[in-house]
BAKOL-791204 format. One record per residue (C-alpha): x, y, z; residue in three letters; residue number from 0. Coordinates in Angstrom, 1 decimal, decimal comma. Layout:
BEGIN
NODE   east  north     up residu num
NODE      X      Y      Z    ALA NUM
...
END
This chain:
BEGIN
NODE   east  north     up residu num
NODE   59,1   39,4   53,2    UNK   0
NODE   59,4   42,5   51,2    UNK   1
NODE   61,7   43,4   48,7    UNK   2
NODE   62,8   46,5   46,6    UNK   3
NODE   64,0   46,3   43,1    UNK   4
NODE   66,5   48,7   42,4    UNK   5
NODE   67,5   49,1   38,4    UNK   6
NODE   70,7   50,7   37,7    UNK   7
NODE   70,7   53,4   34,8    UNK   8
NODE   73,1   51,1   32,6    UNK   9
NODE   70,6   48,2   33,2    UNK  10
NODE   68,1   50,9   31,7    UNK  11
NODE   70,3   51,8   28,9    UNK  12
NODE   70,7   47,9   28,2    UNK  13
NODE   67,3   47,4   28,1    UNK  14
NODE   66,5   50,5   25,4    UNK  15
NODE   69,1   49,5   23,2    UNK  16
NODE   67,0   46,4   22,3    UNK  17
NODE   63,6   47,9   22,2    UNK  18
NODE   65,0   50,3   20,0    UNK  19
NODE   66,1   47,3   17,7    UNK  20
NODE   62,7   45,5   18,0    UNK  21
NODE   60,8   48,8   16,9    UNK  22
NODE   63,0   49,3   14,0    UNK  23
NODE   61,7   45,8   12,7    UNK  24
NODE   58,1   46,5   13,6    UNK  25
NODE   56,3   49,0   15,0    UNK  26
NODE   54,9   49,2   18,0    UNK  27
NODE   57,1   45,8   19,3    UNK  28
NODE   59,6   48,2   20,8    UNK  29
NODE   57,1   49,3   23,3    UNK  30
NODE   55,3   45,8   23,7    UNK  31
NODE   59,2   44,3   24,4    UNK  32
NODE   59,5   47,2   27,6    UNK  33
NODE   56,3   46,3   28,4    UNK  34
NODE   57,3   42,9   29,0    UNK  35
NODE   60,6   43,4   30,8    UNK  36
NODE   58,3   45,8   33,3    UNK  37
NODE   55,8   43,0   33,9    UNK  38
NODE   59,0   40,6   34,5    UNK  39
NODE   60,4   43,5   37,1    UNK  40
NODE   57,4   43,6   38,8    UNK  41
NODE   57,1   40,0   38,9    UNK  42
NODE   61,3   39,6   40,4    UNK  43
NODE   60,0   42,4   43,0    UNK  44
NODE   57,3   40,0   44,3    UNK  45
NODE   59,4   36,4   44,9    UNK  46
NODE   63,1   37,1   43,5    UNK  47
NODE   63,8   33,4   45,1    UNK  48
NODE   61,6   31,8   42,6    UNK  49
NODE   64,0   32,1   39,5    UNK  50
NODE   66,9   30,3   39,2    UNK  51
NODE   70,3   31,0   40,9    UNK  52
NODE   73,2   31,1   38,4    UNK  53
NODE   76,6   32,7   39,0    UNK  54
NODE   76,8   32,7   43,0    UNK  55
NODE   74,3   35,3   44,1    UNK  56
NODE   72,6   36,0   40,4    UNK  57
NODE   69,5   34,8   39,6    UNK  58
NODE   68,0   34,8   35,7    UNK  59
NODE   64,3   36,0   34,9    UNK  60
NODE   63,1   35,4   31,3    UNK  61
NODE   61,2   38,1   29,1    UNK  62
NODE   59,4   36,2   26,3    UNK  63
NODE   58,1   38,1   23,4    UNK  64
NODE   56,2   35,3   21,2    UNK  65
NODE   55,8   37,3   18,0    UNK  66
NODE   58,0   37,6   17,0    UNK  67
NODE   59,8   34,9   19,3    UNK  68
NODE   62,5   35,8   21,0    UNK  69
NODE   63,9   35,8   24,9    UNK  70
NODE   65,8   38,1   27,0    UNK  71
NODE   67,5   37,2   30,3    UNK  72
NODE   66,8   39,5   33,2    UNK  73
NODE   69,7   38,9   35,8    UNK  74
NODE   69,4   40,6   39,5    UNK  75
END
């Protein structure tokens, strides 16, 4: 089956907000956390019904950064 992922322009701002915040600590991070959150995107696009259901019809994806460590919930 294929499926089209669709990201809304405030899911876009709420994703900048904390890149911004990672390359204020370190450079380069900020890119390297959108990076990450693409690759997760692209990943949702492929099998959305391999994450988790929460909340009804939500589902969670995690973005992982591990230096420094940190996650960040991707919900569709």
């Amino acid at each position: 089956m294929n499926y089209t992922l669709i990201v809304k322009p405030e899911a876009e701002l709420d994703t900048l907000k904390p890149a911004q915040w990672y390359e204020e600590k370190q450079e380069k991070l900020g890119i390297r956390f959108l990076d990450k959150v693409e690759e997760k995107l692209y990943l949702v696009s492929q099998n959305p019904l391999h994450y988790q259901a929460r909340y009804k019809a939500t589902r969670l994806a995690l973005v992982e950064l591990k230096n420094p460590p940190s996650l960040t919930v991707v919900m569709f």
